[in-house]
C-alpha positions as a Markdown table, in Angstrom:
| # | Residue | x | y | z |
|---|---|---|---|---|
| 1 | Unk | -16.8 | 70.0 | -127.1 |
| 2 | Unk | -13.3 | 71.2 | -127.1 |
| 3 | Unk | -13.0 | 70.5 | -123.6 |
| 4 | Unk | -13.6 | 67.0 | -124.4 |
| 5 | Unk | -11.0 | 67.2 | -127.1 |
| 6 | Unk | -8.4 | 68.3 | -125.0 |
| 7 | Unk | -8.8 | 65.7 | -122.2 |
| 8 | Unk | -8.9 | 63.3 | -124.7 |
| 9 | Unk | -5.5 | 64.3 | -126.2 |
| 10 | Unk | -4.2 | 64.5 | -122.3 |
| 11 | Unk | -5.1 | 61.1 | -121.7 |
| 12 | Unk | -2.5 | 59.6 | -124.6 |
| 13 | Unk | 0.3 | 60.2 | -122.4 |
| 14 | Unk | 0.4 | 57.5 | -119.9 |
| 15 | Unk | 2.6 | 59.6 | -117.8 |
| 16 | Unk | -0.4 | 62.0 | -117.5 |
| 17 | Unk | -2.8 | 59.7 | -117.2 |
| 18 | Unk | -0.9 | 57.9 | -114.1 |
| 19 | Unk | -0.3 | 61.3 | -112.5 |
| 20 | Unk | -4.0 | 62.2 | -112.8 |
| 21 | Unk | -4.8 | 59.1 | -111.0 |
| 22 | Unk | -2.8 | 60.1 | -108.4 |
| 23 | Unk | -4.6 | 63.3 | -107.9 |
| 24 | Unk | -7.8 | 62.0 | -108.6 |
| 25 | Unk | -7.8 | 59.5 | -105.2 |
| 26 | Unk | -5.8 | 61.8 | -103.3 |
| 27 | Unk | -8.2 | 64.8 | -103.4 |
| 28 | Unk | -10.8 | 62.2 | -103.4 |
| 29 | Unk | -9.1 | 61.5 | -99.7 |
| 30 | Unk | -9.2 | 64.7 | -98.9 |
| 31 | Unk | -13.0 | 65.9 | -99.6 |
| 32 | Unk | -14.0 | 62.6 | -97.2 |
| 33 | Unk | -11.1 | 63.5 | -94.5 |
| 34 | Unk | -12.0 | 67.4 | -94.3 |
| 35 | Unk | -15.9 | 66.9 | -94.6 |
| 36 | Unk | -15.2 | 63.8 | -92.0 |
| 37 | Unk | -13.8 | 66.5 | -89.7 |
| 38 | Unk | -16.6 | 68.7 | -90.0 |
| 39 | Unk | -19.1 | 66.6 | -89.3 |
| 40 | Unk | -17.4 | 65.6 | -86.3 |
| 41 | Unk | -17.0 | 68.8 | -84.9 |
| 42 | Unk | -20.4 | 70.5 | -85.7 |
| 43 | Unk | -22.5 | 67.5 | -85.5 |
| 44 | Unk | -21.3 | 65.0 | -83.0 |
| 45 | Unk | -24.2 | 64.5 | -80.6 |
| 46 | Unk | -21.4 | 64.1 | -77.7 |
| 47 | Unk | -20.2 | 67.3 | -78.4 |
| 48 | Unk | -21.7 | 71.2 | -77.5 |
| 49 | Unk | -20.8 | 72.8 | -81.0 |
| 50 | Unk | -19.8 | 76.0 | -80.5 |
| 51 | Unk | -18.5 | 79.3 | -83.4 |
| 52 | Unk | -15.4 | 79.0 | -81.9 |
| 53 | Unk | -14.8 | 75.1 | -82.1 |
| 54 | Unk | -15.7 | 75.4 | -86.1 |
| 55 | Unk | -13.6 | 78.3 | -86.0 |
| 56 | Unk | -10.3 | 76.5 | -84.4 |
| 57 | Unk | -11.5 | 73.6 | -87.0 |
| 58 | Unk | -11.0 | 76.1 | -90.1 |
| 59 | Unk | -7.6 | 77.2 | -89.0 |
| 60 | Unk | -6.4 | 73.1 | -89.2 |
| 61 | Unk | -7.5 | 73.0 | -92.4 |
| 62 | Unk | -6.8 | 76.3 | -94.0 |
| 63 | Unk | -3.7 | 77.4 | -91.8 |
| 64 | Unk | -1.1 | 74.9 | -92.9 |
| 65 | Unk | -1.7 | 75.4 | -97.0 |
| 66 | Unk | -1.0 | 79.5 | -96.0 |
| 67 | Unk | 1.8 | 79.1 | -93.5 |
| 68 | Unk | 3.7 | 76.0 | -95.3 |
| 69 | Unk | 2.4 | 76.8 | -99.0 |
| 70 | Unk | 5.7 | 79.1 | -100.3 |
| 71 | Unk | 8.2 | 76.7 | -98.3 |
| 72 | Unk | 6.7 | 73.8 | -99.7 |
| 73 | Unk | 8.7 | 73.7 | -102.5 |
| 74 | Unk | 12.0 | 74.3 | -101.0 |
| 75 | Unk | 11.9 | 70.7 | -99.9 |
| 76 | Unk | 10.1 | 69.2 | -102.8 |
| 77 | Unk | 12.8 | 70.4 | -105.5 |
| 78 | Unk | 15.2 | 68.0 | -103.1 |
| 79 | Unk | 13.4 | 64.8 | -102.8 |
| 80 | Unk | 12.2 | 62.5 | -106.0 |
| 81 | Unk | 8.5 | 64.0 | -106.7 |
| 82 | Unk | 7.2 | 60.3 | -107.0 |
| 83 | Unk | 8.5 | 59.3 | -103.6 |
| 84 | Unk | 7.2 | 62.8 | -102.2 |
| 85 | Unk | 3.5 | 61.2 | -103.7 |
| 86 | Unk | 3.9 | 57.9 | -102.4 |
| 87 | Unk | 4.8 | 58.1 | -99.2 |
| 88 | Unk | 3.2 | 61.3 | -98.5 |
| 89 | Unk | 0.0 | 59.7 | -99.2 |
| 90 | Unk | 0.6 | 56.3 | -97.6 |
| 91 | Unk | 1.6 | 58.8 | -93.8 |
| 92 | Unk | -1.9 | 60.4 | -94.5 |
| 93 | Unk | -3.6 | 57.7 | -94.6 |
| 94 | Unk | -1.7 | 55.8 | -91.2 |
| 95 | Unk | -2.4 | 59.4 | -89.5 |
| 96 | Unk | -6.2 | 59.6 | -90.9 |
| 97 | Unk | -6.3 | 56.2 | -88.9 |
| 98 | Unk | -5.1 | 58.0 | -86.0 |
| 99 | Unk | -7.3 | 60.4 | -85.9 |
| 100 | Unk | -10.5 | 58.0 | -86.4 |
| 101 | Unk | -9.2 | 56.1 | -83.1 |
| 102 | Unk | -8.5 | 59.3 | -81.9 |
| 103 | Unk | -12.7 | 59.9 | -82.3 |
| 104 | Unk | -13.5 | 56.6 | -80.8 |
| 105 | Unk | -11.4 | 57.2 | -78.0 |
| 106 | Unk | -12.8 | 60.8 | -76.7 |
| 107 | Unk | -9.8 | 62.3 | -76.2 |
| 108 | Unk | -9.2 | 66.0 | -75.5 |
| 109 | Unk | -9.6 | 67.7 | -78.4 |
| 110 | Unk | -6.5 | 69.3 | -79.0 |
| 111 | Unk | -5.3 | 66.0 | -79.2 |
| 112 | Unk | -7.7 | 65.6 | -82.3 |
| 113 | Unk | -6.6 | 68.9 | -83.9 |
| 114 | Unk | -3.1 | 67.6 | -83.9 |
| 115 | Unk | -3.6 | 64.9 | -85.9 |
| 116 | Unk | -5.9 | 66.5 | -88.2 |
| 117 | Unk | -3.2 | 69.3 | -88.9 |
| 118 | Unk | -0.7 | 66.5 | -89.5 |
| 119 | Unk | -2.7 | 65.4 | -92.4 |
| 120 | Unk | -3.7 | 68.4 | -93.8 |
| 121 | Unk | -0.1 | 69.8 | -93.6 |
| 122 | Unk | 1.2 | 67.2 | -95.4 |
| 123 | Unk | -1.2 | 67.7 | -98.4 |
| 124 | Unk | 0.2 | 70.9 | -99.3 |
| 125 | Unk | 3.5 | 68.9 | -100.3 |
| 126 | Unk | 1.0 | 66.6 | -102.3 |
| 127 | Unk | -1.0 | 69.3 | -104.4 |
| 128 | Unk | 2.7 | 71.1 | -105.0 |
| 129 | Unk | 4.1 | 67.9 | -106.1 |
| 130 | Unk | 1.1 | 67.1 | -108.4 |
| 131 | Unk | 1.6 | 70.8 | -109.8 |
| 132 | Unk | 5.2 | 70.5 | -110.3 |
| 133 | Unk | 5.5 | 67.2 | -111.9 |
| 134 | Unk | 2.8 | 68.5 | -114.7 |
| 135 | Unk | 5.4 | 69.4 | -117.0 |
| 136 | Unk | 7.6 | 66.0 | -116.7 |
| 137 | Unk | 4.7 | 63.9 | -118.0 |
| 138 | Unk | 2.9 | 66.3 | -121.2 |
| 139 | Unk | 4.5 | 68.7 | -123.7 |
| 140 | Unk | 5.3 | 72.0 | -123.7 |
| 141 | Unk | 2.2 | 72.9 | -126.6 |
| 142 | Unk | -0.3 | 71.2 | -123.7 |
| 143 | Unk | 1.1 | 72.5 | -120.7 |
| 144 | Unk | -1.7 | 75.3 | -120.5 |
| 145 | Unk | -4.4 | 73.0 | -120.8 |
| 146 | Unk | -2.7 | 70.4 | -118.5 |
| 147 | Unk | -2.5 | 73.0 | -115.7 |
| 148 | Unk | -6.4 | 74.2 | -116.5 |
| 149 | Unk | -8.1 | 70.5 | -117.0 |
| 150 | Unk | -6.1 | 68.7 | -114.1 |
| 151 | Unk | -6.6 | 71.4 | -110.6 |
| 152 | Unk | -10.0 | 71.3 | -111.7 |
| 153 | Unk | -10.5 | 67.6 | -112.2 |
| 154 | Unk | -9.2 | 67.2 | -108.7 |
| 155 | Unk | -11.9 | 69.7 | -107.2 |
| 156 | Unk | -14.7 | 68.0 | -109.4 |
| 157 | Unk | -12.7 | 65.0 | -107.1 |
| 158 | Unk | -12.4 | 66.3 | -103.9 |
| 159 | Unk | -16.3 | 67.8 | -104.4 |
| 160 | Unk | -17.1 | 63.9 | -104.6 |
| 161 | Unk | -15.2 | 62.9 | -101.6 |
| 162 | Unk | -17.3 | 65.6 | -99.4 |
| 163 | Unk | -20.4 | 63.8 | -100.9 |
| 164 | Unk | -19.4 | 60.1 | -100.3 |
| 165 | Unk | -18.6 | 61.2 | -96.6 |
| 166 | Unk | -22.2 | 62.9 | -96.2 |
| 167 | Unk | -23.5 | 59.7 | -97.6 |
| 168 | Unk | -21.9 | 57.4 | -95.4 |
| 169 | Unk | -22.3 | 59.8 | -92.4 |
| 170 | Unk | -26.1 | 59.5 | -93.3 |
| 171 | Unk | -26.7 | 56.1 | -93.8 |
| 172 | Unk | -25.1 | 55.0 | -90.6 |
| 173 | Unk | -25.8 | 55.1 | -87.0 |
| 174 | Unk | -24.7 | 58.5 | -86.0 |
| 175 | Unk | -22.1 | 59.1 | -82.9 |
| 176 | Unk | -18.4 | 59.4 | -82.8 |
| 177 | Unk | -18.2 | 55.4 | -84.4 |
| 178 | Unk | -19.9 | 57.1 | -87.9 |
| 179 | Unk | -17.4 | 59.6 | -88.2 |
| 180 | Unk | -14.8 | 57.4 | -87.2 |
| 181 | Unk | -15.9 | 55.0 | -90.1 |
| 182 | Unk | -16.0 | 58.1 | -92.5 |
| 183 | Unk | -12.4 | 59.2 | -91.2 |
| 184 | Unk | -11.5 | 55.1 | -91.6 |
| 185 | Unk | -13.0 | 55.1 | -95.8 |
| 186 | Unk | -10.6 | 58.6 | -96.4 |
| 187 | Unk | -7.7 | 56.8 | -94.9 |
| 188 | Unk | -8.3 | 53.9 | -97.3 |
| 189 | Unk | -8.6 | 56.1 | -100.4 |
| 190 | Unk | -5.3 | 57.8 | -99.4 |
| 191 | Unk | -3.7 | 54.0 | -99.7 |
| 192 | Unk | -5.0 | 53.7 | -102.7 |
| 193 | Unk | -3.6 | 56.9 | -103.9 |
| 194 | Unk | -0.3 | 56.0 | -102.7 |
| 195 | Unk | -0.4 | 52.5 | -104.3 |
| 196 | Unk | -1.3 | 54.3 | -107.5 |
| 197 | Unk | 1.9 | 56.2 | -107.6 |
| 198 | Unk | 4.0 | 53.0 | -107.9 |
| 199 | Unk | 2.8 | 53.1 | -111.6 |
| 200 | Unk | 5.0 | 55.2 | -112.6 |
| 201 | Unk | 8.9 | 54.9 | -112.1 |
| 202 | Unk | 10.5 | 56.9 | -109.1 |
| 203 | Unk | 12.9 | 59.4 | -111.1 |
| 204 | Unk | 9.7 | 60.1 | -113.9 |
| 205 | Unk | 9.0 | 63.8 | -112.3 |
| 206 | Unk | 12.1 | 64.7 | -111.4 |
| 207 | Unk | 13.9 | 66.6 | -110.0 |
| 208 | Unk | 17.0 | 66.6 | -111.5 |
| 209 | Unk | 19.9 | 66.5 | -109.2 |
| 210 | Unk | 22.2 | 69.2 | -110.7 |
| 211 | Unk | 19.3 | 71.2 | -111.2 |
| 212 | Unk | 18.9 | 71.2 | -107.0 |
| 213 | Unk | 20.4 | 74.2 | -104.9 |
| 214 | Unk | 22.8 | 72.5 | -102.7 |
| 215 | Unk | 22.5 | 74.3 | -99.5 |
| 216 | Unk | 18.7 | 74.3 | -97.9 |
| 217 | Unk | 19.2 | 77.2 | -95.8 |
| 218 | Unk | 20.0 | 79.5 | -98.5 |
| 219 | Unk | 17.2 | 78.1 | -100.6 |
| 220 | Unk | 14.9 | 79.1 | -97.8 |
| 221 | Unk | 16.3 | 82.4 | -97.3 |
| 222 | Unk | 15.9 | 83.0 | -101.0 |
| 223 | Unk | 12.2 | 81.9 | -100.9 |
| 224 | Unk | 11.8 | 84.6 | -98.0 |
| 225 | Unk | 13.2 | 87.5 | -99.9 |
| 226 | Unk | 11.2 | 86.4 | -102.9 |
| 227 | Unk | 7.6 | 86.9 | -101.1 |
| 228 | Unk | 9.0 | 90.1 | -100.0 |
| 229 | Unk | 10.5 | 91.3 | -103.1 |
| 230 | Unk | 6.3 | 90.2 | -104.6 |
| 231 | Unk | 5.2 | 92.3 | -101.8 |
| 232 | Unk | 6.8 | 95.4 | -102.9 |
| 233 | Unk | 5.9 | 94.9 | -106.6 |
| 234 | Unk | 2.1 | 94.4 | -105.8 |
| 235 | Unk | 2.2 | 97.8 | -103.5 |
| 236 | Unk | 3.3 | 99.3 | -106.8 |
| 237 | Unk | 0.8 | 98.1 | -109.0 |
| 238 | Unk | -2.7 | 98.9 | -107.5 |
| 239 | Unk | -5.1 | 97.2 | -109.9 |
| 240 | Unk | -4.0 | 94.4 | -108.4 |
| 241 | Unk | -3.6 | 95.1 | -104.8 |
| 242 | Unk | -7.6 | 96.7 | -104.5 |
| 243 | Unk | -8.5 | 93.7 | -106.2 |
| 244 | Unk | -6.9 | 91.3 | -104.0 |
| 245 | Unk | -8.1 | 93.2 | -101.2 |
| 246 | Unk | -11.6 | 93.0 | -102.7 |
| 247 | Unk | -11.3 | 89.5 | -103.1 |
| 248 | Unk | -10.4 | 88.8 | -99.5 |
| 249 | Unk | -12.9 | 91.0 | -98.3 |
| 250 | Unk | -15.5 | 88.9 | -99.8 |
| 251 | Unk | -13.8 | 85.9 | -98.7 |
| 252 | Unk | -14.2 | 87.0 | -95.2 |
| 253 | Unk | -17.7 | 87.5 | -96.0 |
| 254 | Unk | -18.1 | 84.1 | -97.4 |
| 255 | Unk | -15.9 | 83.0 | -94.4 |
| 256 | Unk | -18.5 | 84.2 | -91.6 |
| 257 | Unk | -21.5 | 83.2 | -93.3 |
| 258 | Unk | -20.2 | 79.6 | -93.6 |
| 259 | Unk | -19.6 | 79.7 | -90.1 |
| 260 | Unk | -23.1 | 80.8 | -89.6 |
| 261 | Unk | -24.5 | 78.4 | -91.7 |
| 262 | Unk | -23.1 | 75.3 | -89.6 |
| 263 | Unk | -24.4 | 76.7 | -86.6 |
| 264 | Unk | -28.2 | 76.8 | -88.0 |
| 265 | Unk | -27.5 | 73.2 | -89.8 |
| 266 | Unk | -26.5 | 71.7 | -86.4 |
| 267 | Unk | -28.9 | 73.3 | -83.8 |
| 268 | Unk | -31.7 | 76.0 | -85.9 |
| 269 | Unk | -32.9 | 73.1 | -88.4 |
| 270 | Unk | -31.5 | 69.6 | -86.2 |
| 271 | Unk | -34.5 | 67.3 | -86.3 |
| 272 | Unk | -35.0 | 68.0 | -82.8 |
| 273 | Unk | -34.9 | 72.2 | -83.1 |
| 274 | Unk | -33.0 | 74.1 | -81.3 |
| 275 | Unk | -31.9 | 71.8 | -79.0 |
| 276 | Unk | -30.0 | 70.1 | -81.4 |
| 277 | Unk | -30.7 | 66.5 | -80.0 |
| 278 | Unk | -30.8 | 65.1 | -83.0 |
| 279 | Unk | -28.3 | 66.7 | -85.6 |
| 280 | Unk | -29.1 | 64.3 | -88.4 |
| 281 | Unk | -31.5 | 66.7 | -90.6 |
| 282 | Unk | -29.5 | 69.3 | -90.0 |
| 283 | Unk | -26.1 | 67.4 | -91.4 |
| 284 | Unk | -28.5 | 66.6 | -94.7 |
| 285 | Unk | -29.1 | 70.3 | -95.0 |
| 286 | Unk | -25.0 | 71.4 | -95.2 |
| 287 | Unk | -25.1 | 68.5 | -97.5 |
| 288 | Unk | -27.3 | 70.1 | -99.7 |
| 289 | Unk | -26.0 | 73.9 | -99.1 |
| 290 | Unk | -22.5 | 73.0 | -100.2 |
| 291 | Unk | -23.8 | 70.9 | -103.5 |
| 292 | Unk | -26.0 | 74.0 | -103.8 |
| 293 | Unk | -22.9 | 76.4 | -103.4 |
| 294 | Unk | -20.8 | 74.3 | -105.9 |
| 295 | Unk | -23.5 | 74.9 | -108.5 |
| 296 | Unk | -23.1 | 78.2 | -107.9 |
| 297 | Unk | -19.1 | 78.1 | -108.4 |
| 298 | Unk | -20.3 | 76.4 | -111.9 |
| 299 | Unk | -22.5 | 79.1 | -112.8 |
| 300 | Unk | -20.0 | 81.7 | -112.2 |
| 301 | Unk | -17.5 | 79.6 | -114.3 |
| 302 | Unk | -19.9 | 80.0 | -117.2 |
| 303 | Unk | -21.2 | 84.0 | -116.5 |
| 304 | Unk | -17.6 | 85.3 | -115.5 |
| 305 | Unk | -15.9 | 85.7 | -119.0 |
| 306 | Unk | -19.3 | 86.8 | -120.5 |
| 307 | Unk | -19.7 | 89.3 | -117.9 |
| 308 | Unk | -15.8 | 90.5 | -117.7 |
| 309 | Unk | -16.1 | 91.2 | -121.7 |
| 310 | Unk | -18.9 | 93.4 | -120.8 |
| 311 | Unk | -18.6 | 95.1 | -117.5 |
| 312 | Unk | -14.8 | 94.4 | -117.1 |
| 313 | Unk | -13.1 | 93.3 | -114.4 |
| 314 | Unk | -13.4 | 95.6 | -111.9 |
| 315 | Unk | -17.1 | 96.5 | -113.0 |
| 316 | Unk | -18.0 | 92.4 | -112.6 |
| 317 | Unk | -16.6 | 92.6 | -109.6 |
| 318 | Unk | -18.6 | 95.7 | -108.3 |
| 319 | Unk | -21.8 | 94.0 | -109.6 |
| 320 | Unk | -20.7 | 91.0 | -107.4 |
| 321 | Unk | -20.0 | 92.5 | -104.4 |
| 322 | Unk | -23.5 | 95.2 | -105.1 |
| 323 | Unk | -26.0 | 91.9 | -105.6 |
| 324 | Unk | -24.4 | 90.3 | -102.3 |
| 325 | Unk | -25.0 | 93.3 | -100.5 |
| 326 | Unk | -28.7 | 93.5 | -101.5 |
| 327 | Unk | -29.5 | 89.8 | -101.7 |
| 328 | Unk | -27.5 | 88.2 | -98.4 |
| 329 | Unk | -29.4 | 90.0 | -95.9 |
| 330 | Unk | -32.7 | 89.6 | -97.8 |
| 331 | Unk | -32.0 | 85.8 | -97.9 |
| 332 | Unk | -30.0 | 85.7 | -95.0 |
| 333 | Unk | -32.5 | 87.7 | -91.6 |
| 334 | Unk | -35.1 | 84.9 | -92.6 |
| 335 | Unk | -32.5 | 82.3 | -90.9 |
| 336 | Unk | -34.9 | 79.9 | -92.8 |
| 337 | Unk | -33.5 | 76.5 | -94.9 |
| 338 | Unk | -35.2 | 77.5 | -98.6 |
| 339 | Unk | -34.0 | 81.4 | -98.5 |
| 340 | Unk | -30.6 | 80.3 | -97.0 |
| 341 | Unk | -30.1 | 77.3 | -99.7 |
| 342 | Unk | -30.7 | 80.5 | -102.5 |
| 343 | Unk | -28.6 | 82.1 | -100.8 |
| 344 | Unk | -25.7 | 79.2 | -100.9 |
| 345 | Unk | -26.0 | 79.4 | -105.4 |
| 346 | Unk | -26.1 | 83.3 | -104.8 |
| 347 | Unk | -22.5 | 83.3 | -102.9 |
| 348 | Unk | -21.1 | 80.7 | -104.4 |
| 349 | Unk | -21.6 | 82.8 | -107.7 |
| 350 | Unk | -20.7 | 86.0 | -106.7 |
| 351 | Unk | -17.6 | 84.7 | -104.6 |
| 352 | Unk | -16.1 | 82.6 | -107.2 |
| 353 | Unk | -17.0 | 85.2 | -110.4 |
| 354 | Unk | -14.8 | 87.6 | -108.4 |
| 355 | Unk | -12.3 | 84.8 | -107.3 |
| 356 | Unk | -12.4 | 84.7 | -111.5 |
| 357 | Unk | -11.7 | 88.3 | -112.0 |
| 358 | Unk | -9.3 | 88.7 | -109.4 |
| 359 | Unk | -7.2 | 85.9 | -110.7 |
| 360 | Unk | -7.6 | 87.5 | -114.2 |
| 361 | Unk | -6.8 | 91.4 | -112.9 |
| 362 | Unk | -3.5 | 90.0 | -111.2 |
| 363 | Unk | -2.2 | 88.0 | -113.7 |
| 364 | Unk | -2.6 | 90.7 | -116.7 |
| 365 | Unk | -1.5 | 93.4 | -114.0 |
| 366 | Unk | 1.6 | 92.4 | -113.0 |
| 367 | Unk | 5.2 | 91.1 | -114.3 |
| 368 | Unk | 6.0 | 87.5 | -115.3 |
| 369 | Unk | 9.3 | 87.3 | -112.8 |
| 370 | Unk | 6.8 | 88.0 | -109.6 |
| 371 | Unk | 3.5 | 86.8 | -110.6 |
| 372 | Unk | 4.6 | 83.2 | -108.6 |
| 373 | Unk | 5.6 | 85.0 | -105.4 |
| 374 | Unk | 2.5 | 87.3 | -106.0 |
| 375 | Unk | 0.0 | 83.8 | -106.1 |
| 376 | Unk | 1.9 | 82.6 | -103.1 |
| 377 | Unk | 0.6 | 86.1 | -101.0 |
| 378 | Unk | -2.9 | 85.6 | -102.8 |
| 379 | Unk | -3.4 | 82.4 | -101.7 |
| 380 | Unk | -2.2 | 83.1 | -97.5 |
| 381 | Unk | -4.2 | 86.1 | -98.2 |
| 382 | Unk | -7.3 | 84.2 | -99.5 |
| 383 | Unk | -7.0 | 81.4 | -96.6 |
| 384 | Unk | -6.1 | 83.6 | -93.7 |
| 385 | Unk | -9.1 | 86.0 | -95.0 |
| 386 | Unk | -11.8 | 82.6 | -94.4 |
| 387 | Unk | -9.7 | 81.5 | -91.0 |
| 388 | Unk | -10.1 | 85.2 | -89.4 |
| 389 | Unk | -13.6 | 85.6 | -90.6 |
| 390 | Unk | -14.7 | 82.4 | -88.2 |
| 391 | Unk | -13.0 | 83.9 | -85.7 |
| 392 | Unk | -15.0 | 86.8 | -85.7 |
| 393 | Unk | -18.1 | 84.9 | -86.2 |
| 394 | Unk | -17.5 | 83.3 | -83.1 |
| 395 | Unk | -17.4 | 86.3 | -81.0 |
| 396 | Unk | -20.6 | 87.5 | -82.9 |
| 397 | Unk | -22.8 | 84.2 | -83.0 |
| 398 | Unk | -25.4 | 83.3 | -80.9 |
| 399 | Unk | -25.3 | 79.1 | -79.9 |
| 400 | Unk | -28.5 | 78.8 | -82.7 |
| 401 | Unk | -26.9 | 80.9 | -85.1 |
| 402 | Unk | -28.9 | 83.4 | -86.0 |
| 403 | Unk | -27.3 | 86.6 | -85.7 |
| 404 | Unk | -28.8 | 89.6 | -87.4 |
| 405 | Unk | -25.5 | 91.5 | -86.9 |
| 406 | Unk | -23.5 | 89.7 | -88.2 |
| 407 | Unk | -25.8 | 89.5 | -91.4 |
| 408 | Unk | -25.8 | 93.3 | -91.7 |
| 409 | Unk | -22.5 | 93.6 | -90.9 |
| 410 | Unk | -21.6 | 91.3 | -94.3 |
| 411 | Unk | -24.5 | 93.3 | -95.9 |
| 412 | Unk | -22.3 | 96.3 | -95.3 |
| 413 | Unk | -18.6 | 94.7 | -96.2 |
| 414 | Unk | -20.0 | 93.5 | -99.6 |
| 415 | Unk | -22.0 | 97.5 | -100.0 |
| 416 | Unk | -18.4 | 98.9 | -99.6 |
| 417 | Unk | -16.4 | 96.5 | -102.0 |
| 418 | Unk | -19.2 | 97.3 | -104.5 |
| 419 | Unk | -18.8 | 101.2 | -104.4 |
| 420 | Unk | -14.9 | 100.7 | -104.0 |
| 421 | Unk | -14.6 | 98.8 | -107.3 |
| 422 | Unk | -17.4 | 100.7 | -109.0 |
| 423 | Unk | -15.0 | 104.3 | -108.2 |
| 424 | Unk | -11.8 | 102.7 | -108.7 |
| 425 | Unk | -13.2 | 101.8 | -112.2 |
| 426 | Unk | -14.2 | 105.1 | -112.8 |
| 427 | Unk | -10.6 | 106.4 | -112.4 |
């Protein structure tokens, strides 16, 4: 298989192999921490789950990689890459430890969302560190497939790390001392990451010192007028701004329906019904939604360039959008486990096929000089898109979950994506 091929010819530089390590147990880290913190939220039995809890919960997560995400960088082309992965990682993993004694000490919970944004703020210097030091460890002629094969390593990664933490979470007592433990094994993992960076020598990815701007200020000023100089190139080129604005309608779709989703898991389909006295079959559920939804993400991996060379871009993502529209709220009003779990692979398909297209409409769309500062906007676009879709759900959700509005409501988003994209296509 080429893809085979090419991670075998990656792996000869030790540089690359060292730095994949790196990302490897820190994304690991983070699919235990985040899925650590869900669990904890939805399905602590000391705790009355509400929309709007999950929704604060989303913002911690997602907020700081859109808000920090362009600025990032600013600071990381001033401090030694490898140092910026070591000690990053080894402050994630003393705050992860916070925030399990945090869990086993019942403190108010915006005490708890503090320390879970410290950590997840810091990984956005961690993932921009592990992308910017690609090209100090491989060649130029295997920089492309560097930048394909590594970001999706680490998700195949971070994938794992959700599914340790369900396991763990599973096979132990439940209460706050399980998800403390879970917290406890992501805080070890980080460690590990940390100690893994030592492998390599402090000044191997850079940066250079006369390449830095000397004055920070000015380098954040500059990073300002770049997303608003992107801004005013993607208003000029509208293949790509209605696809990004179909893309994050869709995510908001995906957003509310996740919401909705841990809401039946913890109280709907909780070994003890409704109630939700016993949140334990429930939590194995989500478990198997998100593996579920993941194959789905694989599936579209595989369809997506088949169906683009056929339909194009805009056409695939009208038939997206179109088979949401007709198959979420046929799934979906049952509010039943085996129609909802189809529905997981149908979503997880359609969202990441358009996610696919839209990445593959922007970058053919527009210019080389702004298509950076035009992936910075996607991604606050794509994140803030999930975070305010949870907030609506929470004003919309019943405490079981099931909410036939708020399934025809999506119904209705992903109907006018579909005709959107199908006219737009036409012209």
């Amino acid at each position: 298989m080429p893809l085979v091929g090419d991670l075998r010819t990656l792996l000869r530089f030790p540089g690359f192999r060292r730095l994949l390590t790196v990302r490897l147990l820190s994304q690991l880290a983070d699919g235990v921490y985040q899925v650590a913190l869900a669990t904890y939220v939805v399905f602590s039995p000391e705790k009355e789950t509400s929309p709007a809890a999950i929704a604060a919960a989303m913002a911690v997560l997602l907020l700081p990689y859109s808000l920090l995400g362009p600025f990032a960088g600013v600071l990381l082309d001033r401090w030694r890459r490898r140092q910026v992965l070591l000690f990053g990682n080894l402050l994630r993993a003393g705050m992860a430890l916070c925030t399990a004694a945090l869990i086993l000490g019942s403190v108010p919970d915006w005490l708890f969302y503090l320390s879970a944004l410290s950590v997840t703020a810091v990984n956005r210097f961690i993932l921009a560190g592990l992308s910017a030091a690609l090209p100090r460890v491989v060649d130029k002629e295997r920089l492309v497939i560097a930048n394909s094969l590594s970001p999706t390593a680490g998700t195949i990664a971070a994938t794992a790390g959700g599914g340790i933490a369900f396991l763990v979470r599973l096979l132990v007592p439940g209460g706050n001392a399980a998800d403390a433990l879970v917290v406890t094994v992501g805080a070890a993992v980080y460690l590990l990451a940390g100690l893994a960076s030592l492998r390599m020598h402090r000044d191997l990815l850079g940066p250079e010192p006369s390449r830095v701007q000397p004055r920070f200020t000015a380098a954040v000023a500059g990073t300002a007028r770049g997303l608003l100089a992107g801004l005013r190139h993607l208003a000029e080129r509208r293949t790509s701004a209605r696809t990004l604005a179909a893309m994050a309608l869709m995510r908001f779709c995906y957003g509310a329906l996740t919401v909705m989703l841990l809401m039946l898991c913890r109280y709907a389909w909780g070994d003890d019904g409704p109630e939700g006295g016993n949140a334990d079959g429930g939590l194995g559920l989500l478990g198997l939604a998100v593996g579920i939804s993941a194959g789905g993400f694989l599936a579209a991996a595989v369809i997506t360039p088949w169906a683009v060379g056929r339909a194009g871009q805009l056409g695939w993502l009208a038939i997206c959008a179109g088979s949401a529209a007709v198959l979420e709220p046929a799934l979906g009003l049952t509010f039943a486990p085996v129609p909802m779990l189809i529905a997981a692979f149908v979503l997880g398909l359609v969202t990441q096929g358009s996610k696919i297209a839209t990445d593959t409409a922007v970058q053919s769309s527009v210019d080389d000089a702004y298509r950076g500062r035009v992936f910075a906007l996607y991604d606050m676009l794509f994140n803030v898109a999930f975070v305010g879709a949870a907030g609506v759900a929470s004003l919309m959700l019943p405490p079981d979950g099931r909410s036939v509005p708020l399934v025809l409501t999506v119904a209705l988003i992903y109907l006018g994506v579909a005709v959107g994209m199908a006219r737009f296509q036409r012209q």
